[in-house]
DRENTORLUM-170636 format. One record per residue (C-alpha): residue number from 1; y, z, x; residue in one letter. Coordinates in Angstrom, 3 decimals. Layout:
<atoms>
+-----+----------+----------+----------+------+
:  nr :       yy :       zz :       xx : rest :
+-----+----------+----------+----------+------+
: NUM :        Y :        Z :        X :    a :
...
+-----+----------+----------+----------+------+
</atoms>
This chain:
<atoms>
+-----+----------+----------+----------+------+
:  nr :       yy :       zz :       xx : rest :
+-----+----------+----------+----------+------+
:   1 :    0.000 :    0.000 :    0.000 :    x :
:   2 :    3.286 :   -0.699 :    0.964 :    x :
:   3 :    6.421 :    1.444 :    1.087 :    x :
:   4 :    8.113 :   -0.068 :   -2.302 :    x :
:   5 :    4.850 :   -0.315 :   -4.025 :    x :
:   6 :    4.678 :    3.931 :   -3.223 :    x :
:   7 :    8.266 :    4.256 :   -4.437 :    x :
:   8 :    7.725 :    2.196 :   -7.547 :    x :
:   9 :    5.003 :    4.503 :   -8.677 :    x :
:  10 :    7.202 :    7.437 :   -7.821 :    x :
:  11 :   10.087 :    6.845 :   -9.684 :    x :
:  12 :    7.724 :    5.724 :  -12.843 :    x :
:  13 :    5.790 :    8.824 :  -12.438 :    x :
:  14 :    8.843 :   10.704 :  -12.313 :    x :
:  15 :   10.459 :    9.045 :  -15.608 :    x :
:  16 :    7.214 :    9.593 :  -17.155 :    x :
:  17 :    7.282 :   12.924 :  -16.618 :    x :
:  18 :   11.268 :   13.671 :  -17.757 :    x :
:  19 :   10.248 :   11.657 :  -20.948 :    x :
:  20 :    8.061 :   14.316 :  -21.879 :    x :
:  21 :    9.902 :   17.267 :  -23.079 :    x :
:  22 :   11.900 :   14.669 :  -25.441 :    x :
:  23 :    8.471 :   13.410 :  -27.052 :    x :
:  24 :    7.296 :   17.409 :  -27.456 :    x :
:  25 :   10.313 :   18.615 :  -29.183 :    x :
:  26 :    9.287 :   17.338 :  -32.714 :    x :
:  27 :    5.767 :   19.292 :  -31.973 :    x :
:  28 :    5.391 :   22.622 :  -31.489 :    x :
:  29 :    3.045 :   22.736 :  -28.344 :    x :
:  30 :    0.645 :   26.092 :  -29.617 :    x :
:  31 :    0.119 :   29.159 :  -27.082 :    x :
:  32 :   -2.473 :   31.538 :  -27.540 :    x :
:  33 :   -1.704 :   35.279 :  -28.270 :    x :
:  34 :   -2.661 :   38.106 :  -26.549 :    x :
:  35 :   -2.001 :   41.758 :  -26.240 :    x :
:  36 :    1.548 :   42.338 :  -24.960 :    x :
:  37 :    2.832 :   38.424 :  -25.956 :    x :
:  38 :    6.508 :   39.186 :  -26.516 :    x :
:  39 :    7.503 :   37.184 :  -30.023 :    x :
:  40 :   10.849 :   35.940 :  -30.203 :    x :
:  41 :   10.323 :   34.916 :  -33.947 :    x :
:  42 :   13.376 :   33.928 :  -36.021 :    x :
:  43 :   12.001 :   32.276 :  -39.024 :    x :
:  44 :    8.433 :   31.669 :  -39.785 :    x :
:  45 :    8.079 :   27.827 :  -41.049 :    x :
:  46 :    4.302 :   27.937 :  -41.636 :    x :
:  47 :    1.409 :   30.015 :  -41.778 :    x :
:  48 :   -2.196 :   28.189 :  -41.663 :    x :
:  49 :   -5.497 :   29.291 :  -40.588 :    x :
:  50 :   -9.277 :   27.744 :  -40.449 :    x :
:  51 :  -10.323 :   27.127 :  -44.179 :    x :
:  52 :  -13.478 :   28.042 :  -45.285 :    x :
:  53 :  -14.996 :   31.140 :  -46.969 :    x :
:  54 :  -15.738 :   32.917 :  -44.144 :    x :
:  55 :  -14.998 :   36.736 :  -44.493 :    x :
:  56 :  -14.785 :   37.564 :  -40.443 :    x :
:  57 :  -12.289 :   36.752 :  -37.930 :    x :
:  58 :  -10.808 :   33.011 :  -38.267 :    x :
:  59 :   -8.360 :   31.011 :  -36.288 :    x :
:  60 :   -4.943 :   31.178 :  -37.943 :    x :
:  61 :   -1.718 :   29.979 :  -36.386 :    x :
:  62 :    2.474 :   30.832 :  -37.175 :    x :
:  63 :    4.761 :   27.924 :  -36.285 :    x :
:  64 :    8.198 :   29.123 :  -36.154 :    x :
:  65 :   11.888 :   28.861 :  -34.609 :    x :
:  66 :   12.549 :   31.326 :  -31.583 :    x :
:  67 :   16.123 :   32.933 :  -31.465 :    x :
:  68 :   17.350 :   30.003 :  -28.953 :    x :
:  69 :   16.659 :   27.333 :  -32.237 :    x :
:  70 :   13.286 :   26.186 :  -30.762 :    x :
:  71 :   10.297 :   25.431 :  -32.683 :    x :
:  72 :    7.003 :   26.890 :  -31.452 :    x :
:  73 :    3.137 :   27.500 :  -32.436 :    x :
:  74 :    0.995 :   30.827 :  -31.650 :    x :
:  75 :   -2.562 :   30.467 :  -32.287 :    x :
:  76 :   -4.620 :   34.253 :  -32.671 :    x :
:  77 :   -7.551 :   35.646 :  -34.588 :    x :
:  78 :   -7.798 :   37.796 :  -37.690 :    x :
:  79 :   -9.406 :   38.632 :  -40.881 :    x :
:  80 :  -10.194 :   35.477 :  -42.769 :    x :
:  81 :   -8.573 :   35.801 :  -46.764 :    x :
:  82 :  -11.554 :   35.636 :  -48.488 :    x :
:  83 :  -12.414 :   38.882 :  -46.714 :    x :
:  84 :   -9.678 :   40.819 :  -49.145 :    x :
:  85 :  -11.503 :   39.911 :  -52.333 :    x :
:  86 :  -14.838 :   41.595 :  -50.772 :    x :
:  87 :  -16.071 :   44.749 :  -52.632 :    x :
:  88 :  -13.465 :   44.037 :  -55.690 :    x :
+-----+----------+----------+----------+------+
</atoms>
C-alpha cells in the first residue's frame, strides 16, 4: 500500500466514525443496570418489558430523557406482571 491509499482510509475511517453519534441520537443506545448505576432520569417516555406470562424475573427496559435533554435506554430484571395476579 501506498502512502495516499493509507491516508484515504484514514480520513474515511475517521468520518465514519464522527458520523456516528449523529445516526445514534434518534436511538437510545440501552445500558444495563446494576447495583450503584446513578439515574439521571427526567421524564420516563416508555416502560416495556419481555411479554409473556411468565411470573419470575423478566427483562424490562425504561427509555427516558436525562437532565442534560438526552434520550437514553436501561435494560434490568424484575418481577414479570403476571406475577401480581398470583394467589388473588
Amino acid at each position: 500500500m501506498n502512502l495516499k491509499t493509507i491516508a484515504t482510509a484514514c480520513l474515511i475511517t475517521a468520518l465514519s466514525a464522527a458520523a456516528l453519534p449523529a445516526l445514534a441520537q434518534d436511538k437510545a443506545a440501552s445500558e444495563s443496570y446494576s447495583y450503584g448505576t446513578h439515574l439521571d432520569i427526567d421524564k420516563v417516555i416508555s416502560l416495556t418489558e419481555d411479554g409473556g406470562q411468565t411470573c419470575g424475573l423478566v427483562n424490562a427496559q425504561i427509555t427516558y430523557v436525562d437532565s442534560m435533554g438526552e434520550k437514553k435506554a436501561l435494560t434490568y430484571l424484575k418481577h414479570g406482571a403476571s406475577c401480581n395476579n398470583e394467589g388473588s
